[in-house]
DRENGUGU-368409 format. One record per atom (N, C-alpha, C): z, x, y. Coordinates in pm, whole numbers, padded with zeros to 5 digits, always signed. Example, Ala and Ser with C-alpha at 12.3 -4.5 7.8 and 13.67 -1.06 7.14 Angstrom:
residues 2
+00780+01319-00569/+00780+01230-00450/+00780+01320-00330/+00708+01285-00225/+00714+01367-00106/+00787+01290+00003/
***
This chain:
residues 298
-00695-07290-01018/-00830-07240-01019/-00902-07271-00888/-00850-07380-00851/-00967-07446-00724/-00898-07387-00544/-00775-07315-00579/-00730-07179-00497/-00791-07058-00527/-00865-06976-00612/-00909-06852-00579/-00989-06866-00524/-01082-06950-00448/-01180-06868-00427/-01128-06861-00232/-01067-07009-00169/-01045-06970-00057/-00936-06903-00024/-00840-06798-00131/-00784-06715-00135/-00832-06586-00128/-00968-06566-00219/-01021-06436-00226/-01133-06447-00075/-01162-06532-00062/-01214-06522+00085/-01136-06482+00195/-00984-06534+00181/-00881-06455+00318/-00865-06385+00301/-00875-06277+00159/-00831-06175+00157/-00948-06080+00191/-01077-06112+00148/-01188-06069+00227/-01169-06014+00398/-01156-06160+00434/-01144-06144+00588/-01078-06066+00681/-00948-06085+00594/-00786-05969+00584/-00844-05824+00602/-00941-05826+00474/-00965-05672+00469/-01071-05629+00598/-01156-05702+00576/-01266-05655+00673/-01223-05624+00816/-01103-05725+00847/-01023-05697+00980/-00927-05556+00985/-00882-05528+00896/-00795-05388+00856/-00910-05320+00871/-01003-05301+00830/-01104-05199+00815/-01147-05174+00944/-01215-05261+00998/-01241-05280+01111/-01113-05225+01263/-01008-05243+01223/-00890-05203+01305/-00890-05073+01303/-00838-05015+01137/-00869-04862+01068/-01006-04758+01186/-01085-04797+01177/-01203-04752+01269/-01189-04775+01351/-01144-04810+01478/-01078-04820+01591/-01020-04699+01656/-01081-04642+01755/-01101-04519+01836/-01051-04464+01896/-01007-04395+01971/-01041-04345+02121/-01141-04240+02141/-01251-04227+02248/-01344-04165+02242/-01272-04018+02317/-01321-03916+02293/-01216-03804+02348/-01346-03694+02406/-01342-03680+02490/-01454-03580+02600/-01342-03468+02622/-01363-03348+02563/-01344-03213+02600/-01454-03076+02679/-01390-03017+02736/-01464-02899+02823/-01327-02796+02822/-01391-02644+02845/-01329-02527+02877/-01229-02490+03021/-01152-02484+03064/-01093-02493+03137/-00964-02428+03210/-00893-02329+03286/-00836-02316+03339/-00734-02393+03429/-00814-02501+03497/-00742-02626+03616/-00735-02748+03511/-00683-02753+03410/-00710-02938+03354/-00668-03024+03399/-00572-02968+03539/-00580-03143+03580/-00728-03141+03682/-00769-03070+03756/-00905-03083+03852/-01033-03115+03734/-01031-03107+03635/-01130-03130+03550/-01114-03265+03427/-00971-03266+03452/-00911-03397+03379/-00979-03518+03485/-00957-03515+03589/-00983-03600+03702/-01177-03618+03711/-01207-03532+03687/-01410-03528+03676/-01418-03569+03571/-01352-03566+03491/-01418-03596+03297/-01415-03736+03294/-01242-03794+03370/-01216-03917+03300/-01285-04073+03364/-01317-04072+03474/-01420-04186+03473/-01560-04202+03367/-01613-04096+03353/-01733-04046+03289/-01683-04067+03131/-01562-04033+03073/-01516-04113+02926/-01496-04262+02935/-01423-04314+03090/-01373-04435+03033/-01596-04530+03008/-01687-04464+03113/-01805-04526+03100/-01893-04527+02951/-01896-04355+02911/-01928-04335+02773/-01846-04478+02638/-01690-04509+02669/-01613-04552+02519/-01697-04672+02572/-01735-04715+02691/-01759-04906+02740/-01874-04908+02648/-02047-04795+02678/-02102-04758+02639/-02078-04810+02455/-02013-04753+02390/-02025-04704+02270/-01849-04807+02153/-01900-04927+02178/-01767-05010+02149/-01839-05072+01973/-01983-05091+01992/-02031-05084+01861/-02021-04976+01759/-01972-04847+01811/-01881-04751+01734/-01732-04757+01687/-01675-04845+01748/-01531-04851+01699/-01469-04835+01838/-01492-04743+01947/-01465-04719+02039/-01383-04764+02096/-01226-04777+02163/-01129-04859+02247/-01132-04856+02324/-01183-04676+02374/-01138-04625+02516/-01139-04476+02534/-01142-04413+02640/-01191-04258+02676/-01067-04216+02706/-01053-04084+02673/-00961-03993+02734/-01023-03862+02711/-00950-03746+02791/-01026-03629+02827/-00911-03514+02748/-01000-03406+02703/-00887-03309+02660/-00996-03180+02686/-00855-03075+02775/-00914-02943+02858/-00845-02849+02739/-00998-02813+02675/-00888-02630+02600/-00864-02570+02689/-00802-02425+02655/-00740-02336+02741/-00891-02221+02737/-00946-02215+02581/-01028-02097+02545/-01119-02169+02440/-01194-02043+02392/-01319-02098+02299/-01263-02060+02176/-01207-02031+02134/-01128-02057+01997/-01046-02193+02013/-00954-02222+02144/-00882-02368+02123/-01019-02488+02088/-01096-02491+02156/-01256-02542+02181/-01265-02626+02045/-01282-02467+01956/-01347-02454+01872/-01254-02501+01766/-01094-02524+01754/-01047-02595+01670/-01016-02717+01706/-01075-02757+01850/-01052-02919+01822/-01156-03020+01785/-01278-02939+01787/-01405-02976+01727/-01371-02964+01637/-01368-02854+01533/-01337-02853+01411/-01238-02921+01330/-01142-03016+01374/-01003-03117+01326/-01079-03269+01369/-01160-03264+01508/-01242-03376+01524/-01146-03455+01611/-01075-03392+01683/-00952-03383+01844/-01025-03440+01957/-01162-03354+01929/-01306-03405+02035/-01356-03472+01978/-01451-03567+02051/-01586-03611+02012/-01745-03549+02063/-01688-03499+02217/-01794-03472+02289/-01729-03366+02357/-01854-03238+02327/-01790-03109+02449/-01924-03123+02527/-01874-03043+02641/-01916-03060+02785/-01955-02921+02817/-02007-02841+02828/-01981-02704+02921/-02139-02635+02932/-02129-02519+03002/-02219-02426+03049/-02279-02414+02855/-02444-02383+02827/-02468-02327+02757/-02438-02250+02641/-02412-02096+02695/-02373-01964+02605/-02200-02007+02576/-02130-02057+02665/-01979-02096+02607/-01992-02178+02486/-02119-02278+02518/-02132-02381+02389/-02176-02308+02266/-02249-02192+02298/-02271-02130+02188/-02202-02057+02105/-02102-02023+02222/-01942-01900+02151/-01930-02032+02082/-01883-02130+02096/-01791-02226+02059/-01854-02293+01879/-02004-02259+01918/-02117-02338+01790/-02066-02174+01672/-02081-02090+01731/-02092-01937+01628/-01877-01952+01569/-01804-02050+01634/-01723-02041+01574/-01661-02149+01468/-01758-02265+01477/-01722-02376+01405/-01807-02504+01380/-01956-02435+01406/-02026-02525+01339/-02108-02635+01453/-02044-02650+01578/-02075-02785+01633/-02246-02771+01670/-02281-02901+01736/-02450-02937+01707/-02466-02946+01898/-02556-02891+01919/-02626-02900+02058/-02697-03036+02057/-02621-03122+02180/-02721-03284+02132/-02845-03299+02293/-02775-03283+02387/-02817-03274+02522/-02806-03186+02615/-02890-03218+02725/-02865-03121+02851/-02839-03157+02944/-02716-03175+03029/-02693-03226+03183/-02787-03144+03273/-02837-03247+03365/-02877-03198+03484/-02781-03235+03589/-02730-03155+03676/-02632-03143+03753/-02688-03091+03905/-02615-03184+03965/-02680-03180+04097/-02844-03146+04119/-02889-03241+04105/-03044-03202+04065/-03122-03083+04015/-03053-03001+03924/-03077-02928+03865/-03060-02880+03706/-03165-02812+03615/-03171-02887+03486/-03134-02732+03423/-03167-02628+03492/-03136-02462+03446/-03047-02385+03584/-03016-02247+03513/-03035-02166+03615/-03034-02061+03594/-03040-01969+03657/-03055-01820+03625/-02942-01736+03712/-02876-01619+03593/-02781-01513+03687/-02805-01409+03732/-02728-01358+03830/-02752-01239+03867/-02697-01105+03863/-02738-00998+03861/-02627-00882+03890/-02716-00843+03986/-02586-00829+04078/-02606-00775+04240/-02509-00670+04253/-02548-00585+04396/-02455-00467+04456/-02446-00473+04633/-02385-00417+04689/-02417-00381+04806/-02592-00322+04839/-02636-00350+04921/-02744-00274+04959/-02739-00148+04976/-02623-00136+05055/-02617+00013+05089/-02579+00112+04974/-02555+00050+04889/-02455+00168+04758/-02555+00229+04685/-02680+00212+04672/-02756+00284+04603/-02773+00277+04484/-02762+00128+04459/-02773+00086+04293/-02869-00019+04312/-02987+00040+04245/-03138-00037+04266/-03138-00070+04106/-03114-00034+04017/-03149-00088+03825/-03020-00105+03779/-02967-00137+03656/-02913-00092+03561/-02844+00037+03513/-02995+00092+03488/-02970+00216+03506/-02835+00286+03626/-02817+00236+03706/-02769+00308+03818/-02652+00241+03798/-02573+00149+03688/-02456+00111+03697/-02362+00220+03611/-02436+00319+03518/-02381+00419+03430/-02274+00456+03559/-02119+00473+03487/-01997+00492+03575/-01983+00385+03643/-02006+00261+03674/-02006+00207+03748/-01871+00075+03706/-01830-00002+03801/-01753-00077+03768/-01825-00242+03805/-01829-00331+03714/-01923-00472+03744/-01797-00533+03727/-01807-00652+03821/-01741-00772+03828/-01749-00954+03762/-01755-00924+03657/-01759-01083+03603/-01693-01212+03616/-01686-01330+03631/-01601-01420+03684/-01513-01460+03560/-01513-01513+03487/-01438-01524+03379/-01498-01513+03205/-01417-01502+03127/-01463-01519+03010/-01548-01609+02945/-01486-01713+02976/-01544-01822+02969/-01673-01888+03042/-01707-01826+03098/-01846-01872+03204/-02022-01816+03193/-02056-01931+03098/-02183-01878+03118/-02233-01799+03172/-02278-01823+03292/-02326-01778+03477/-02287-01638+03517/-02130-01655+03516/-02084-01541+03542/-02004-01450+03397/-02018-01496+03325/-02018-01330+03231/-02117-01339+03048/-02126-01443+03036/-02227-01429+02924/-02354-01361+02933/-02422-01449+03012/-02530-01438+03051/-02570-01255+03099/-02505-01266+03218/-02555-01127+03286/-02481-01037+03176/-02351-01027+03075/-02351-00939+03039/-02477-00918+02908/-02471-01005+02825/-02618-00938+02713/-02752-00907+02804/-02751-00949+02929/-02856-00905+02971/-02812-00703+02999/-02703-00734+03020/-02689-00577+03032/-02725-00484+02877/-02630-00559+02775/-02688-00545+02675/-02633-00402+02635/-02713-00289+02543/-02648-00161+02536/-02716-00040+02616/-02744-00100+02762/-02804-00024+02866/-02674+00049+02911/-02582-00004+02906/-02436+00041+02957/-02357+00081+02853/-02285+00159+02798/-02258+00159+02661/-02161+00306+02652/-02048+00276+02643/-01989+00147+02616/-01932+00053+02754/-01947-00037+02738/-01864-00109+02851/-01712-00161+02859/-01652-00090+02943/-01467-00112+02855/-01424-00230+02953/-01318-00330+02923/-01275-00367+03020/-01157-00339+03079/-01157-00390+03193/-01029-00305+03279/-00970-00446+03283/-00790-00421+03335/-00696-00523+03376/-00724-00558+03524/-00775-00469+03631/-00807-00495+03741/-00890-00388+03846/-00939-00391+03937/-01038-00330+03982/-00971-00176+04028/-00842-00155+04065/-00767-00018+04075/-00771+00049+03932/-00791-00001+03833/-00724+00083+03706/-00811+00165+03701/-00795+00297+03612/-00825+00405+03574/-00978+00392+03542/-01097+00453+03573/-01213+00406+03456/-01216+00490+03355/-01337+00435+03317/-01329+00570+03132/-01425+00663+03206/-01420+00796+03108/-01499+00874+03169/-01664+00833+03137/-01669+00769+03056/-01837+00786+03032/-01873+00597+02986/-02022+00580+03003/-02034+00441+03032/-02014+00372+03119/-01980+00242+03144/-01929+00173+03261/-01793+00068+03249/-01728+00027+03311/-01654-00093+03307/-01658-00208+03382/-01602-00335+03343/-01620-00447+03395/-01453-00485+03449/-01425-00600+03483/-01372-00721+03549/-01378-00834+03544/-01259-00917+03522/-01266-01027+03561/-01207-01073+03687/-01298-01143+03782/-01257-01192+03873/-01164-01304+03967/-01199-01428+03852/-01144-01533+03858/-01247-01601+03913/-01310-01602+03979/-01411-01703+04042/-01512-01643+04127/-01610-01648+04186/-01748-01627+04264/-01688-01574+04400/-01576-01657+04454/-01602-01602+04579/-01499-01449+04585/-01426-01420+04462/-01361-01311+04445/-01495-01196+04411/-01542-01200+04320/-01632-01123+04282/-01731-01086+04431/-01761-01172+04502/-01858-01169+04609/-01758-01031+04737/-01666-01084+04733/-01559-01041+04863/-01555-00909+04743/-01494-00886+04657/-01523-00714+04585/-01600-00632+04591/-01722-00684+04579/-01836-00628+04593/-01854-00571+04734/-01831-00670+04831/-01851-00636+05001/-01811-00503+05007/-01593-00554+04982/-01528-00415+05006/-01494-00310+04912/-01636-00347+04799/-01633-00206+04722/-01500-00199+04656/-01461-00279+04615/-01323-00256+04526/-01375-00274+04392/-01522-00321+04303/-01578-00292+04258/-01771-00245+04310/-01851-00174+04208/-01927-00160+04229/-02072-00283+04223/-02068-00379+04157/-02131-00447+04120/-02104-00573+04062/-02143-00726+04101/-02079-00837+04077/-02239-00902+03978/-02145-01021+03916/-02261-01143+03891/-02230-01272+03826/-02307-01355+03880/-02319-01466+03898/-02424-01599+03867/-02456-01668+03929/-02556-01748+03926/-02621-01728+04031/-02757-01717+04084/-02835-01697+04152/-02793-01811+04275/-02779-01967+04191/-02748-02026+04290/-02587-02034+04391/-02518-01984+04287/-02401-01924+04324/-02377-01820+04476/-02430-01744+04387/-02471-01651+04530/-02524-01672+04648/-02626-01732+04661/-02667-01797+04778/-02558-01873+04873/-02466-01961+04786/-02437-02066+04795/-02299-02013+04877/-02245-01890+04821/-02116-01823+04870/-02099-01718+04914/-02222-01662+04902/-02215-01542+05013/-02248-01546+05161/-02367-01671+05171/-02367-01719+05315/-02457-01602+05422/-02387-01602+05531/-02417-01432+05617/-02425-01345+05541/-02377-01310+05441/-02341-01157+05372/-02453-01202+05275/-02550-01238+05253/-02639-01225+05142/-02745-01120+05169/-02734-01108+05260/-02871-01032+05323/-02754-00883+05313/-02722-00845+05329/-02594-00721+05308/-02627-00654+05177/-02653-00752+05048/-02674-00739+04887/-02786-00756+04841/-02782-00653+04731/-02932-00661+04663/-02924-00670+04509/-03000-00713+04522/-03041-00848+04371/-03088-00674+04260/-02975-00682+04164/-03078-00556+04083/-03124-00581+03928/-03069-00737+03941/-03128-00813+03772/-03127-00951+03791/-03251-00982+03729/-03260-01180+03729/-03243-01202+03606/-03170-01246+03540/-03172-01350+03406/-03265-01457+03392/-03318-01464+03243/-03368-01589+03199/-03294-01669+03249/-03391-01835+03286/-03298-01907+03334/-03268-01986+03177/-03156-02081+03189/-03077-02176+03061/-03038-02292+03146/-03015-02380+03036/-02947-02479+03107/-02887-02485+03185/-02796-02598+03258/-02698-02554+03326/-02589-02630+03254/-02552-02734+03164/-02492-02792+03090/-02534-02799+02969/-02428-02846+02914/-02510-02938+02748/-02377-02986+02640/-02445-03103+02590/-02340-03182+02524/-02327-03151+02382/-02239-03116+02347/-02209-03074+02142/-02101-03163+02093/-02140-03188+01972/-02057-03258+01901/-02010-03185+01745/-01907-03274+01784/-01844-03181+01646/-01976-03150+01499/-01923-03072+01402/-02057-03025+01311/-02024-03173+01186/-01895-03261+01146/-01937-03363+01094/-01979-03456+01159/-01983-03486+01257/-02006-03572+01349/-02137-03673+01311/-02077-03798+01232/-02201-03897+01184/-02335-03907+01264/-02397-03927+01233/-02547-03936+01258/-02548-04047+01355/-02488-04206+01304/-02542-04324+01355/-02449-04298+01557/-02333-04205+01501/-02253-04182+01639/-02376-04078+01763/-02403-03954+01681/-02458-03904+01794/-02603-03994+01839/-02649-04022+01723/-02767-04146+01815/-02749-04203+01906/-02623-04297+01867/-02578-04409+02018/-02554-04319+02115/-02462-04200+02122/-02418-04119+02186/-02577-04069+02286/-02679-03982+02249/-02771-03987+02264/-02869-04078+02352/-02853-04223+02340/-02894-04313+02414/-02840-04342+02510/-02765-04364+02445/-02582-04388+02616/-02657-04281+02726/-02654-04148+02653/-02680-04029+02783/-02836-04043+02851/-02893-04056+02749/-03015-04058+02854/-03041-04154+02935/-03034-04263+02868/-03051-04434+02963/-02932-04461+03092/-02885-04350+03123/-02779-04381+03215/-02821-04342+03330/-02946-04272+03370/-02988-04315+03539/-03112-04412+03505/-03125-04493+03450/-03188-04610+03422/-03096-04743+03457/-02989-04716+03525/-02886-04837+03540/-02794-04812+03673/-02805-04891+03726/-02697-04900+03874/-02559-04807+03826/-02499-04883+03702/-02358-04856+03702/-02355-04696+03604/-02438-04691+03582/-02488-04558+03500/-02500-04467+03629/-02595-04480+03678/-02640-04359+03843/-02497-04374+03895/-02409-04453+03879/-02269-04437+03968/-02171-04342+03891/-02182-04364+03742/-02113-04321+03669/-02151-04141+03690/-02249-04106+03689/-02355-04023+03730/-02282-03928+03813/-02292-04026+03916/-02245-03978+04109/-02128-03905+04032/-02016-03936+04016/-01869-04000+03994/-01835-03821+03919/-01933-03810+03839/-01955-03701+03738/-01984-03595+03815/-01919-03519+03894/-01942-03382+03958/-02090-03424+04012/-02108-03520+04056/-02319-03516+04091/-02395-03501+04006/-02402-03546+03888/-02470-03498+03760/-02615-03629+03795/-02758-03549+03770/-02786-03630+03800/-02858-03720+03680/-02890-03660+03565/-02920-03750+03454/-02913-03652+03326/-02915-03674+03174/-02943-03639+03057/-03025-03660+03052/-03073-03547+02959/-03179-03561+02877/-03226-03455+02752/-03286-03535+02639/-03287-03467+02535/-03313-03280+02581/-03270-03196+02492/-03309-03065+02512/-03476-03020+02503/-03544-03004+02591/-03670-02962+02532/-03678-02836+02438/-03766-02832+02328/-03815-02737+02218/-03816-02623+02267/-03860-02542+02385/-03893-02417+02437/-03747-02435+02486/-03652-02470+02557/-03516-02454+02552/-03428-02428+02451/-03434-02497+02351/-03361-02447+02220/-03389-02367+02171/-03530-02276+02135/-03594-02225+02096/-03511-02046+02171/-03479-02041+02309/-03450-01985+02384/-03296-01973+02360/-03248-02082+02368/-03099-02066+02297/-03085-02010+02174/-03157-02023+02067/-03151-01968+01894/-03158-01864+01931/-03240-01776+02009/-03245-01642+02067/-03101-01576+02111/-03048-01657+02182/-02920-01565+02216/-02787-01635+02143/-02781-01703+02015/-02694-01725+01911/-02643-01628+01886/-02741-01507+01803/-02624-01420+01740/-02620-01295+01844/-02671-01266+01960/-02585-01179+02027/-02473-01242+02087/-02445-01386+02159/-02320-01439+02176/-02200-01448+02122/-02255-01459+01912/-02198-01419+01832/-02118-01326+01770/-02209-01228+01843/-02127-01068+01855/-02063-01054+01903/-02087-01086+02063/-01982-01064+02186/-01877-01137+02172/-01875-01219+02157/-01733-01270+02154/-01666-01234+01972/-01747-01204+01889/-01634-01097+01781/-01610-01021+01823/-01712-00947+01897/-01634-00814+01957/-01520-00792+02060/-01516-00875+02098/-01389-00910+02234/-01453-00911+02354/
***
């Protein structure tokens, strides 16, 4: 008798340590991606700081995982593969319209907290609106990219209609409506546009500036987009409460700290979090279910 009780106490202890082990982590930071090792390499200082961050969660340690697409995205949120996605806005939103996940924050990146896209043309080609892209062929950077094809395309919206896509800028067009492209990146779309191998590119405003250089003055601006974020952090849709809180604090209080502003630096130049303001989300709920569409629709 005068053994149970400091028996049922080790077994207490036993358990609470199993339990405690059982919950034991790795914190896992995912983003959209093409290059995963060039983005494996940006993510993973910035996880190993977040798991140091967040060890009163269970936390061991960070590692990074690159989908290929917003359906892969969207089932590793949904299995809980991720903890934390990373990306442009409207991708976060394809990714929310396919499985639920929660908008927690907004990176500001390189001192900047939005931005706005563009569709541009040559000056000389004679495409001043929208309107003037009917037949026309536009250049988008990838599927996956806010900036360059979410954005500017619902801004196109069913002004163009139908819009088909092509395999590459030689193929056949349709006879009626317009078609698009994918480019692969900004400075392809920019150099198409020059030599007219398509009619019309777009981008990010700051993009453009940034890579067209001499040749900006050559092109004319024939649509501005609302501006949006330029990042933002989602977490999976079970994703406990007491986690995204800490999670939450971790992000904002981190240019409040030496090793935080480094962690910061370290992070593509990111220069701080911070909660989403109300008139931002408010702006995002707005383009939910046309994002929703577009990407059911293909």
């Amino acid at each position: 008798m005068h053994f149970k009780r400091p028996v049922f106490l080790l077994c207490l202890c036993l358990g609470l340590l199993t339990g405690q082990t059982a919950a034991a982590r790795m914190l896992v930071i995912g983003t959209i991606s093409d290059e995963p090792v060039k983005e494996t390499r940006a993510f993973s200082p910035f996880a190993q700081y977040l798991a140091a961050q967040l060890q009163d969660q269970g936390i061991t340690g960070g590692s990074v995982t690159i989908a290929r697409d917003i359906p892969h995205m969207s089932e590793l949120l949904r299995t809980g593969a991720v903890d934390i996605y990373v990306d442009s806005p409207l991708v976060s939103l394809a990714v929310r319209a396919k499985c639920g996940s929660r908008l927690l924050a907004r990176r500001w990146k390189k001192g900047t907290a939005q931005y706005q896209s563009v569709i541009f043309a040559r000056r000389d080609s004679g495409i001043r609106s929208l309107a003037d892209l009917e037949g026309k062929l536009v250049a988008f950077e990838e599927p996956f990219s806010s900036s360059g094809y979410f954005l500017p395309r619902l801004a196109i919206g069913d002004q163009i209609a139908p819009l088909a896509a092509l395999p590459n800028p030689r193929a056949a067009r349709p006879d009626s409506g317009g078609a698009y492209v994918f480019s692969g990146d900004d400075e392809n779309t920019i150099e198409w546009v020059l030599r007219g191998l398509v009619d019309a590119g777009a981008m990010s405003l700051r993009g453009l500036k940034m890579h067209a250089g001499s040749d900006f003055d050559d092109l004319a601006i024939i649509l501005e987009t609302k501006a949006i974020p330029r990042h933002v952090v989602s977490v999976p849709p079970d994703a406990p409460a007491a986690f995204s809180r800490a999670l939450l604090a971790v992000l904002t209080s981190m240019d409040q700290s030496a090793a935080g502003r480094s962690a910061l630096l370290d992070f593509e130049n990111t220069t701080k979090f911070d909660t989403i303001p109300a008139p931002t989300l408010n702006l995002l709920k707005q383009f939910q279910a046309p994002v929703a569409l577009l990407i059911g629709g293909g």
